[in-house]
PDB file of N, CA, C and O in Angstrom, chain B, residues numbered from 101:
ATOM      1  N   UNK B 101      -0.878  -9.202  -0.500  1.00  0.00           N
ATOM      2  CA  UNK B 101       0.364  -9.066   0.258  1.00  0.00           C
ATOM      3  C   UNK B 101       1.578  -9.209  -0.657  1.00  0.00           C
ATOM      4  O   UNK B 101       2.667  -8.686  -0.420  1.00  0.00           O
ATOM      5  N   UNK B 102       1.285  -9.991  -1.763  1.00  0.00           N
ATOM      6  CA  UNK B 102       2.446 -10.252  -2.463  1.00  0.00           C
ATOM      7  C   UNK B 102       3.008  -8.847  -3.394  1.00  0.00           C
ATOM      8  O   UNK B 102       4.173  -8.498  -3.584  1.00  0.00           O
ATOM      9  N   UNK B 103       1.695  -8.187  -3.894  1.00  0.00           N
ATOM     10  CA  UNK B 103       2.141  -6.586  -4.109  1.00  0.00           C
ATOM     11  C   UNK B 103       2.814  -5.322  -3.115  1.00  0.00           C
ATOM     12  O   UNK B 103       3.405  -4.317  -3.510  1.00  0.00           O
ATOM     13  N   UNK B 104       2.481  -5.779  -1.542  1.00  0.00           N
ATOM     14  CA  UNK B 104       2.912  -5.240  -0.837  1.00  0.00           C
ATOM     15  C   UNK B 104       4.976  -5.808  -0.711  1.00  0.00           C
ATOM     16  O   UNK B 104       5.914  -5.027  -0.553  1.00  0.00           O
ATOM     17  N   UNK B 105       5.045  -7.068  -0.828  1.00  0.00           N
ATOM     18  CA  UNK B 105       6.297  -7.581  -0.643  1.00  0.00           C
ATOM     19  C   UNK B 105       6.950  -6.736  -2.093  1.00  0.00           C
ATOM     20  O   UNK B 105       7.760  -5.824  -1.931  1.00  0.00           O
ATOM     21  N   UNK B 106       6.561  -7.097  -3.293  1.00  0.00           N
ATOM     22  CA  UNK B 106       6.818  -6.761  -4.274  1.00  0.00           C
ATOM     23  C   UNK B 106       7.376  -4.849  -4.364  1.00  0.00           C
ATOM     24  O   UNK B 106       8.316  -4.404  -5.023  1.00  0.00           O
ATOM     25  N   UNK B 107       6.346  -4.020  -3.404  1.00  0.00           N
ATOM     26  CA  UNK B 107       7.489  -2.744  -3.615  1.00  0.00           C
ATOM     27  C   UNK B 107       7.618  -2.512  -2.071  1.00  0.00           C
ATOM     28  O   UNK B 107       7.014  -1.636  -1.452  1.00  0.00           O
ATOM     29  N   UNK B 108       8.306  -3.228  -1.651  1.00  0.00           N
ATOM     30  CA  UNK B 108       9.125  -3.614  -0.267  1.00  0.00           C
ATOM     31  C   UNK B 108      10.224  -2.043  -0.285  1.00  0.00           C
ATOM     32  O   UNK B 108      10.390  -1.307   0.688  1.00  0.00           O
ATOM     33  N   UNK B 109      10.781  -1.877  -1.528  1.00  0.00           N
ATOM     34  CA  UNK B 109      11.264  -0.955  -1.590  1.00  0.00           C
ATOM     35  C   UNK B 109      10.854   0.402  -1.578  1.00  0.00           C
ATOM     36  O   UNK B 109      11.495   1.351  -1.125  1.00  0.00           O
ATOM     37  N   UNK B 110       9.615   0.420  -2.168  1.00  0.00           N
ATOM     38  CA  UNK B 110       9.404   1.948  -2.340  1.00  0.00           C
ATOM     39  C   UNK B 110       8.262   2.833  -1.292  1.00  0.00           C
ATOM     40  O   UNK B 110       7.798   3.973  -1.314  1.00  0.00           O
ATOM     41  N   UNK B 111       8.100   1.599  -0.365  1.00  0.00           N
ATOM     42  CA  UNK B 111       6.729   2.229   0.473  1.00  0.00           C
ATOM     43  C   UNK B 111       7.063   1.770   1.534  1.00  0.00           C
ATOM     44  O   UNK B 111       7.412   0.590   1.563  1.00  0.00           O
ATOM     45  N   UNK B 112       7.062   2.776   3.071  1.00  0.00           N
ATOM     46  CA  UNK B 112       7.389   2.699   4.261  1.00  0.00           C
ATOM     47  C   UNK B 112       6.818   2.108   5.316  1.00  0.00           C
ATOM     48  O   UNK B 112       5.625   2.051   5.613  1.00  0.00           O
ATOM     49  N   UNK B 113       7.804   1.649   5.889  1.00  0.00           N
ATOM     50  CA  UNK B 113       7.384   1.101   7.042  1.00  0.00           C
ATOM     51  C   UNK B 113       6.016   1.196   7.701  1.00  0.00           C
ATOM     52  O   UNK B 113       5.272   0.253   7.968  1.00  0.00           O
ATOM     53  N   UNK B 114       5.773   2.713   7.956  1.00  0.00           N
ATOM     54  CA  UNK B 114       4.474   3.200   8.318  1.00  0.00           C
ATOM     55  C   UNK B 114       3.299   2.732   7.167  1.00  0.00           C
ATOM     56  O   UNK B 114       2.264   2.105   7.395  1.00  0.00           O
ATOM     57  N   UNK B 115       3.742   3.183   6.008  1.00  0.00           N
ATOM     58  CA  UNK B 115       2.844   2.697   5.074  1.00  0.00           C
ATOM     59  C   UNK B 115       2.232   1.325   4.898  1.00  0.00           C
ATOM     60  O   UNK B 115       1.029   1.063   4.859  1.00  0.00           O
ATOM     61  N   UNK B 116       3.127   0.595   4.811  1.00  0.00           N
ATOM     62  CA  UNK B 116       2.805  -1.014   5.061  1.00  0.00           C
ATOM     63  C   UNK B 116       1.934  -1.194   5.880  1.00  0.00           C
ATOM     64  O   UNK B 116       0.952  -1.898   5.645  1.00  0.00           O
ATOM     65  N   UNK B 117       2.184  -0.450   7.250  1.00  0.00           N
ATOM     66  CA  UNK B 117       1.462  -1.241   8.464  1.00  0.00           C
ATOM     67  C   UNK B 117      -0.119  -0.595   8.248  1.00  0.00           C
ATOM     68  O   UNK B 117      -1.129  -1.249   8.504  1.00  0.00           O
ATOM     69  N   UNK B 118      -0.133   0.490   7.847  1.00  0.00           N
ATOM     70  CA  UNK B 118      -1.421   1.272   7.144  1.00  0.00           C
ATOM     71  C   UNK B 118      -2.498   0.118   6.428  1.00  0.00           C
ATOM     72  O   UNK B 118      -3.621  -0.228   6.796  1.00  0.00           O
ATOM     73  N   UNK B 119      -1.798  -0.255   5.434  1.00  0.00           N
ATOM     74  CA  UNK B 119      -2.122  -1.107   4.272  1.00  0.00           C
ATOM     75  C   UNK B 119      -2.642  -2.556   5.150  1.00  0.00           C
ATOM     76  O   UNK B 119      -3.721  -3.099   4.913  1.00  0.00           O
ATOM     77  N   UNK B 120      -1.759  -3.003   6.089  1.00  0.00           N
ATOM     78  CA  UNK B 120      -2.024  -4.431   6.739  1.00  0.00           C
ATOM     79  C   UNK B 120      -2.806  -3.995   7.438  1.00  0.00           C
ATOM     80  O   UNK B 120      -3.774  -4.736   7.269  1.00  0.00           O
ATOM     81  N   UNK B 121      -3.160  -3.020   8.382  1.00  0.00           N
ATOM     82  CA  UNK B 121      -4.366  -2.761   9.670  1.00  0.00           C
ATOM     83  C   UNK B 121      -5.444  -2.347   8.854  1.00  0.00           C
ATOM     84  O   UNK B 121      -6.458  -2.058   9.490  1.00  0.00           O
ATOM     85  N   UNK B 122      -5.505  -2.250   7.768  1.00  0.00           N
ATOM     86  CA  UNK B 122      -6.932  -1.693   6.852  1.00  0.00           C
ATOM     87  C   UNK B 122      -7.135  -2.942   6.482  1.00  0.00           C
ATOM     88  O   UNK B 122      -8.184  -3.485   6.828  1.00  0.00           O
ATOM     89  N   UNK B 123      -6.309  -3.550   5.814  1.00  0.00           N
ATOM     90  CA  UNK B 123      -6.878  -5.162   5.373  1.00  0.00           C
ATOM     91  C   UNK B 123      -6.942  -6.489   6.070  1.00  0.00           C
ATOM     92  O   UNK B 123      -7.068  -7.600   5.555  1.00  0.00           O
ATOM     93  N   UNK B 124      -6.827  -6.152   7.406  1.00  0.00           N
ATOM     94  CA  UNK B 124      -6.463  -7.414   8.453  1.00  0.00           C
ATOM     95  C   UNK B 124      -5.540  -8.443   8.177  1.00  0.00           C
ATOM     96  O   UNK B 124      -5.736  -9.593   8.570  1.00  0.00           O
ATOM     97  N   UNK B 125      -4.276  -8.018   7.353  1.00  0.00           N
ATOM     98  CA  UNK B 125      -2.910  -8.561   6.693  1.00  0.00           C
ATOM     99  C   UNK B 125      -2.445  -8.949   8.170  1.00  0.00           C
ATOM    100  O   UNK B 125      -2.249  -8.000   8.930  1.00  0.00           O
ATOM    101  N   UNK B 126      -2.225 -10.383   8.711  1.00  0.00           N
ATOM    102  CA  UNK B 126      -1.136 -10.303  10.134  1.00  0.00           C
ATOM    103  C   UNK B 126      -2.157  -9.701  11.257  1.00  0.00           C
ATOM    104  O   UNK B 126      -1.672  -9.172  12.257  1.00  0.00           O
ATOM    105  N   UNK B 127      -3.754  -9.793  11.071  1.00  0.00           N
ATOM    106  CA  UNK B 127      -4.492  -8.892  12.328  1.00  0.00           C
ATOM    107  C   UNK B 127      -5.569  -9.920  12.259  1.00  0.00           C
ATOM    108  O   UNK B 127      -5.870 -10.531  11.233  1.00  0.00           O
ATOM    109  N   UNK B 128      -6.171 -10.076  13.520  1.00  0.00           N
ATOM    110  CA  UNK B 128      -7.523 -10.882  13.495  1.00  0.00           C
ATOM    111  C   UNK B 128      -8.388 -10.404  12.832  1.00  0.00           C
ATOM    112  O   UNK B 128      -9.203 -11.125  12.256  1.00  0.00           O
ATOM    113  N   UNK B 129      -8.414  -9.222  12.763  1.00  0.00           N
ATOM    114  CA  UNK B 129      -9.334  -8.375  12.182  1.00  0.00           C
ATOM    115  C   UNK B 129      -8.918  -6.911  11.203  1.00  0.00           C
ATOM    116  O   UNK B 129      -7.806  -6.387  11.147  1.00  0.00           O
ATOM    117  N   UNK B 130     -10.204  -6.459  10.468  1.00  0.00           N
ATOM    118  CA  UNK B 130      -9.632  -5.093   9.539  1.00  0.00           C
ATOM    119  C   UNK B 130      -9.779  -4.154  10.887  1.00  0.00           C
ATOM    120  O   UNK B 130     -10.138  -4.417  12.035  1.00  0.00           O
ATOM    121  N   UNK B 131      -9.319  -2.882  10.205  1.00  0.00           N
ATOM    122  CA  UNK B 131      -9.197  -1.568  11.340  1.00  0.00           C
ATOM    123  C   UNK B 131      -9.881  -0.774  10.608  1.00  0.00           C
ATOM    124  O   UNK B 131      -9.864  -0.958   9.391  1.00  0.00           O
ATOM    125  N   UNK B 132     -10.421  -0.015  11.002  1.00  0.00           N
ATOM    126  CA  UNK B 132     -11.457   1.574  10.560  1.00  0.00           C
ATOM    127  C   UNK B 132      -9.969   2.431  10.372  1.00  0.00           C
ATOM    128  O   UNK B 132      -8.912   2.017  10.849  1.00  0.00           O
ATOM    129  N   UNK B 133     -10.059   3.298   9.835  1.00  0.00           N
ATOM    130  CA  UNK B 133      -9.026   4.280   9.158  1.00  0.00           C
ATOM    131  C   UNK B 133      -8.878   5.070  10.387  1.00  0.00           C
ATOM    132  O   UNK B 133      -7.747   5.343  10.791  1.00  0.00           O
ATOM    133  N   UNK B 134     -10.176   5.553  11.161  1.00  0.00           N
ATOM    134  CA  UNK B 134     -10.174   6.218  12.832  1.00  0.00           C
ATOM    135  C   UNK B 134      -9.847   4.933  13.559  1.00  0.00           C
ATOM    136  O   UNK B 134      -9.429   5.323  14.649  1.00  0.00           O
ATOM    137  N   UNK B 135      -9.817   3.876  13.549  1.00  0.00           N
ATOM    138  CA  UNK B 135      -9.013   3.185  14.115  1.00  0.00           C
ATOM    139  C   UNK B 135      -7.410   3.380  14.007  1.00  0.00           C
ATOM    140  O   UNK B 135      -6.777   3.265  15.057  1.00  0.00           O
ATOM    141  N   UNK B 136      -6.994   3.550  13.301  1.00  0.00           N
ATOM    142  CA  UNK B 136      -5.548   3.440  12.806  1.00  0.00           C
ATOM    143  C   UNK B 136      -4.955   4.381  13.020  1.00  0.00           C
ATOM    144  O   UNK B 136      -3.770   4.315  13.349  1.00  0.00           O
ATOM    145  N   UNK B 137      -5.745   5.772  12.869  1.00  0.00           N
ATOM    146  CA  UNK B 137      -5.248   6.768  13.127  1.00  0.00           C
ATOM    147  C   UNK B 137      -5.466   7.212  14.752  1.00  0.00           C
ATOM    148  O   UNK B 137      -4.837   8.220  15.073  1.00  0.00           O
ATOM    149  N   UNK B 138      -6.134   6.691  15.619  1.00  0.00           N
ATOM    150  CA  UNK B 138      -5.774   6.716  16.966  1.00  0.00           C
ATOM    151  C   UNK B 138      -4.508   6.071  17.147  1.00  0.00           C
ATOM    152  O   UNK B 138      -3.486   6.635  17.535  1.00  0.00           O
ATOM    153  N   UNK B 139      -4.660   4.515  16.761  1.00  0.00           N
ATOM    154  CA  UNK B 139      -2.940   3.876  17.231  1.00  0.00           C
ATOM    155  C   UNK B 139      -1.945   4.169  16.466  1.00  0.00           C
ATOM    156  O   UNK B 139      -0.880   3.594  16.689  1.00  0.00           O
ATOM    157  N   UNK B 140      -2.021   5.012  15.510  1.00  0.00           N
ATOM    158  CA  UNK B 140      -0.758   5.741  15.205  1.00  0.00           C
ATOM    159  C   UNK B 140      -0.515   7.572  15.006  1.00  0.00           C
ATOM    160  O   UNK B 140       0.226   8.288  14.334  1.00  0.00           O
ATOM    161  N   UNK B 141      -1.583   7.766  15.988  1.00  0.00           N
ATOM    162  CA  UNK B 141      -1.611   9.645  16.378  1.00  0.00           C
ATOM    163  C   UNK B 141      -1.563  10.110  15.394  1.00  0.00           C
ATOM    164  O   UNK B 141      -1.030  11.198  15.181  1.00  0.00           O
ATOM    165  N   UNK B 142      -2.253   9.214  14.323  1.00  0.00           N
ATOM    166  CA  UNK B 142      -3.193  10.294  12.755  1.00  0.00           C
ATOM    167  C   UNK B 142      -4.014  10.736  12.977  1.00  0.00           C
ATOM    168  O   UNK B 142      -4.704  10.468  13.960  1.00  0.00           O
ATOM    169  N   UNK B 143      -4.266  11.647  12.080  1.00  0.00           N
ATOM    170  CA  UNK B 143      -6.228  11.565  11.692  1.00  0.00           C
ATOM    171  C   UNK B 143      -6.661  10.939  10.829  1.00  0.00           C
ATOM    172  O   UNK B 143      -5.916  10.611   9.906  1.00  0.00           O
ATOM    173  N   UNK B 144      -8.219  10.508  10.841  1.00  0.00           N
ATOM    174  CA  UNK B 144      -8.902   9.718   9.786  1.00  0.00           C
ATOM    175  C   UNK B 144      -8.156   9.915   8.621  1.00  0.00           C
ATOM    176  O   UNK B 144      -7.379   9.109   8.111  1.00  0.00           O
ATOM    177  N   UNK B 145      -8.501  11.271   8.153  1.00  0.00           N
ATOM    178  CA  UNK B 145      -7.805  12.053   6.815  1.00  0.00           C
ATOM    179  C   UNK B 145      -6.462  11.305   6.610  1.00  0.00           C
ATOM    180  O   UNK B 145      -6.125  10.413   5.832  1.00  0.00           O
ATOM    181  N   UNK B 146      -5.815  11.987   7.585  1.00  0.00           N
ATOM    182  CA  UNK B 146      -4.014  11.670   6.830  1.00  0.00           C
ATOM    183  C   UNK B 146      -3.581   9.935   6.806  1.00  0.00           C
ATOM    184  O   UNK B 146      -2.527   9.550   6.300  1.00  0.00           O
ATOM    185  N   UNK B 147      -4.539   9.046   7.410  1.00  0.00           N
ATOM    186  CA  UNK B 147      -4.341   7.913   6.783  1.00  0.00           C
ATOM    187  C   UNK B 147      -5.325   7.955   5.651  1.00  0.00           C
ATOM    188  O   UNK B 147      -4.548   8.286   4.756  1.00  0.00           O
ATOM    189  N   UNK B 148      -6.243   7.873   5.194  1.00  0.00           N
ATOM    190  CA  UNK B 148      -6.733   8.086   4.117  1.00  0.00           C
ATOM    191  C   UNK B 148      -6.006   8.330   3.209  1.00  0.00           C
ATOM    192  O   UNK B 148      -5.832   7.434   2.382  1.00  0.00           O
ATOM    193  N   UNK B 149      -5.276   9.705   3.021  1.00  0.00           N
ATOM    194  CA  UNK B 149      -4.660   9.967   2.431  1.00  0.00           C
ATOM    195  C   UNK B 149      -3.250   9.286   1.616  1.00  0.00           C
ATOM    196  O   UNK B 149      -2.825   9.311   0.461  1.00  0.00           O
ATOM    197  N   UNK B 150      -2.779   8.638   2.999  1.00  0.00           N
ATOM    198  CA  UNK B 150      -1.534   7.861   3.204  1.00  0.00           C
ATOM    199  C   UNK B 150      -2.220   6.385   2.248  1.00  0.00           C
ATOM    200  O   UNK B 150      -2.013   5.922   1.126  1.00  0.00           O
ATOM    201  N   UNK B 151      -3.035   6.050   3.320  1.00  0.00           N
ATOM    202  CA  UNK B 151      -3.824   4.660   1.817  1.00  0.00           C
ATOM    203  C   UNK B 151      -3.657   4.726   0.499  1.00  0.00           C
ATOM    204  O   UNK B 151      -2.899   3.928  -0.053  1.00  0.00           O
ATOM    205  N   UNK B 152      -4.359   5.716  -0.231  1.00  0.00           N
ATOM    206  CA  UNK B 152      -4.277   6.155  -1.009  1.00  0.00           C
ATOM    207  C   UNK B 152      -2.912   6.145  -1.966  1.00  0.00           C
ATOM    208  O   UNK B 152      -2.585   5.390  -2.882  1.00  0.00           O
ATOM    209  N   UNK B 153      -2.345   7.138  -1.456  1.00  0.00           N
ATOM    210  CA  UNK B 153      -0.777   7.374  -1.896  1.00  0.00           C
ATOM    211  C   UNK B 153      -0.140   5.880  -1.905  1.00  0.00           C
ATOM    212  O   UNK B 153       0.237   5.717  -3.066  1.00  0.00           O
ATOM    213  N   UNK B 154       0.068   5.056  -1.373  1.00  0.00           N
ATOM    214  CA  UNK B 154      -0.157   3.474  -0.954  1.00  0.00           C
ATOM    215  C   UNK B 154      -0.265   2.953  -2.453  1.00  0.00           C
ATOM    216  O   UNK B 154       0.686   2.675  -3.184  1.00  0.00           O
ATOM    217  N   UNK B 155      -1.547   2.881  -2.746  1.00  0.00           N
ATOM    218  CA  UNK B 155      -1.872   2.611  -3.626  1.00  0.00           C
ATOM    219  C   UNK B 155      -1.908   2.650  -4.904  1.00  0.00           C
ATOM    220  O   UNK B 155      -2.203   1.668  -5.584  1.00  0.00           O
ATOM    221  N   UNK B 156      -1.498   4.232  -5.562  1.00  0.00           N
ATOM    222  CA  UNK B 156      -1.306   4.595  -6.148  1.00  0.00           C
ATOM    223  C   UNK B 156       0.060   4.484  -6.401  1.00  0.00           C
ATOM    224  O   UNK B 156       0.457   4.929  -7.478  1.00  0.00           O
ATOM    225  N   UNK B 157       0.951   3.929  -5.550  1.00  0.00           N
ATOM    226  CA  UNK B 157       2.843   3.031  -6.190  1.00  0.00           C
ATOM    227  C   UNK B 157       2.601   2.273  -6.580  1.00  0.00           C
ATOM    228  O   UNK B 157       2.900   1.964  -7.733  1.00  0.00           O
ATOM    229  N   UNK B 158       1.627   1.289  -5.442  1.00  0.00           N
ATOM    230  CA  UNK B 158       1.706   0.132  -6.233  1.00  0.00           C
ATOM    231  C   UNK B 158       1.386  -0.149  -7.764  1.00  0.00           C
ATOM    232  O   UNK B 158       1.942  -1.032  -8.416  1.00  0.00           O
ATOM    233  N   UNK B 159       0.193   0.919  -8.365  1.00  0.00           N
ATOM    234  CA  UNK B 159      -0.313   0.778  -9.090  1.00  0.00           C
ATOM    235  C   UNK B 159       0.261   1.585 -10.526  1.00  0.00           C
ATOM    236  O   UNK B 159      -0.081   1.583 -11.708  1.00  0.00           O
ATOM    237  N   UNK B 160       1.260   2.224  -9.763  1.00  0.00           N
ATOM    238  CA  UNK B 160       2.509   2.325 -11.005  1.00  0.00           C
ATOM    239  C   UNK B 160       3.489   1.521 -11.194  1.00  0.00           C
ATOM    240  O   UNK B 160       3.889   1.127 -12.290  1.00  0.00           O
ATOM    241  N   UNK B 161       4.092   1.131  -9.702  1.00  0.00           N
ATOM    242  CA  UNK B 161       4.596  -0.463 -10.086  1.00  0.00           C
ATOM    243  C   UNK B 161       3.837  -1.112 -11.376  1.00  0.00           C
ATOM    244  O   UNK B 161       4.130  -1.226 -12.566  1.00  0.00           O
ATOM    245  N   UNK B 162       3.182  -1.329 -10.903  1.00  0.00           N
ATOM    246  CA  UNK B 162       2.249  -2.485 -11.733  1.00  0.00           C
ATOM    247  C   UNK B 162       2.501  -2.377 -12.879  1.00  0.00           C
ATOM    248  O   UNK B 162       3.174  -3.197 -13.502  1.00  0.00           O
ATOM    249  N   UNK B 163       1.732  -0.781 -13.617  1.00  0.00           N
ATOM    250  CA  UNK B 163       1.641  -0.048 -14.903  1.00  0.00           C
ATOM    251  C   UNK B 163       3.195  -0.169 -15.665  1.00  0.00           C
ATOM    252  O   UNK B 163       3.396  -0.335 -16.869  1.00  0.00           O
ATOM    253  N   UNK B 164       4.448  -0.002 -14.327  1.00  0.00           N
ATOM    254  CA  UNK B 164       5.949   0.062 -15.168  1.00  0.00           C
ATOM    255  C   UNK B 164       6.110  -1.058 -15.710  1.00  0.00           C
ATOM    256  O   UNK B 164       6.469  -1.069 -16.887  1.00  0.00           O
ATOM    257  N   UNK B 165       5.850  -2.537 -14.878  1.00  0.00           N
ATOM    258  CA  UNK B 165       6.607  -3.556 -15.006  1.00  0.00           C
ATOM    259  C   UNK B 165       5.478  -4.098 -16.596  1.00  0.00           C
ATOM    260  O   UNK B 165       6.119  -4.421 -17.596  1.00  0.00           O
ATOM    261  N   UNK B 166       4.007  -4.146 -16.681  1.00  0.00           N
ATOM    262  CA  UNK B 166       3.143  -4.334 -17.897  1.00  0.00           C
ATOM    263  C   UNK B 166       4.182  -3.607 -19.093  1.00  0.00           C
ATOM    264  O   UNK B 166       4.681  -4.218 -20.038  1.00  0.00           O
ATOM    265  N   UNK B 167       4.340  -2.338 -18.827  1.00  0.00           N
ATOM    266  CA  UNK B 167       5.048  -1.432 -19.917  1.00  0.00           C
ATOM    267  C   UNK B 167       5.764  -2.765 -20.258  1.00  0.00           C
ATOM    268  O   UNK B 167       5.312  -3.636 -21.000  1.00  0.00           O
ATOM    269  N   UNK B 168       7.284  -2.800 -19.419  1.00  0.00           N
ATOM    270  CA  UNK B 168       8.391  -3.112 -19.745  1.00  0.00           C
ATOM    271  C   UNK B 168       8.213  -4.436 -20.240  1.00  0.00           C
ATOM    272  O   UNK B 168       8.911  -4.788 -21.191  1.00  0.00           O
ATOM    273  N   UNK B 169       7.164  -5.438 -19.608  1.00  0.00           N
ATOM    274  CA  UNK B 169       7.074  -6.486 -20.402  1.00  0.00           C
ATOM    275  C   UNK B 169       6.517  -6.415 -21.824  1.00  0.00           C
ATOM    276  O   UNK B 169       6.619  -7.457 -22.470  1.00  0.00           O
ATOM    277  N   UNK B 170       6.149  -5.741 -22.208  1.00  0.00           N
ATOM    278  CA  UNK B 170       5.164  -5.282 -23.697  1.00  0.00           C
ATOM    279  C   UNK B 170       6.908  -4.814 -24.256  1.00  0.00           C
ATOM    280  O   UNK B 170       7.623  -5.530 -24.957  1.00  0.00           O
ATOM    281  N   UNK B 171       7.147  -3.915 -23.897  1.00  0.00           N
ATOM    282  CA  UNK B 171       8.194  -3.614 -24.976  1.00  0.00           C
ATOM    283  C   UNK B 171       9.651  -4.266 -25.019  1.00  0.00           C
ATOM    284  O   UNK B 171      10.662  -3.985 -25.663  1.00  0.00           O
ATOM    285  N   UNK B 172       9.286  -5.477 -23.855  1.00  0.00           N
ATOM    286  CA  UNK B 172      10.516  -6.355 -23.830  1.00  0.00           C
ATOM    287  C   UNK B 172       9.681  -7.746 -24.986  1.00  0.00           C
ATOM    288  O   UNK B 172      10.608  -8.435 -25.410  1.00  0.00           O
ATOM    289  N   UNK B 173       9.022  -7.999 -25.253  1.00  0.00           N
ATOM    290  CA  UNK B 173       7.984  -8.809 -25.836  1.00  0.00           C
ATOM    291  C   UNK B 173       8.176  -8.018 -27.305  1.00  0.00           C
ATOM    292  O   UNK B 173       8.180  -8.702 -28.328  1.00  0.00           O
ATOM    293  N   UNK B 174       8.320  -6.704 -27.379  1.00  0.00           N
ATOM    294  CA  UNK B 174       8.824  -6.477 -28.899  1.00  0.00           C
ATOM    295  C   UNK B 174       9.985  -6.383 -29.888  1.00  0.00           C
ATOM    296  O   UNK B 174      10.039  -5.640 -30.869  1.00  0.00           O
ATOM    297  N   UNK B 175      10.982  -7.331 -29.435  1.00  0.00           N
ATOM    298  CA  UNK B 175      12.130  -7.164 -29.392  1.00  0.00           C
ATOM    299  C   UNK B 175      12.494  -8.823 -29.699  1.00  0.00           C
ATOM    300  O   UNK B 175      13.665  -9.197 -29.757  1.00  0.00           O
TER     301      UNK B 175
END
């Protein structure tokens, strides 16, 4: 969750809630992706997809801020 707070900025509303109903973030329980995409008039696919994409910020987040500490560390 703390990566999710962390790009608070760059990933949507919808996205978030994607990310929390797949991981039971704030839910008694996880959700099936056809779960999610009934209560939010997706399909399996386009949350899938949406996960995904999700994931792949964060995980440039990640990759920018490693960079910037390495070449702030060479200096």
């Amino acid at each position: 969750i703390n990566m999710i707070k962390d790009c608070d900025r760059q990933i949507t509303e919808r996205e978030k809630e994607i990310i929390k109903m797949y991981h039971g973030i704030g839910y008694a329980r996880t959700y099936t992706l056809k779960e999610i995409g009934i209560d939010l008039g997706l399909t399996r696919e386009r949350i899938r997809q949406i996960k995904e994409k999700v994931l792949e910020k964060i995980k440039r987040k990640k990759t920018a801020e490693t960079l910037k500490g390495l070449l702030n560390d060479q200096h």
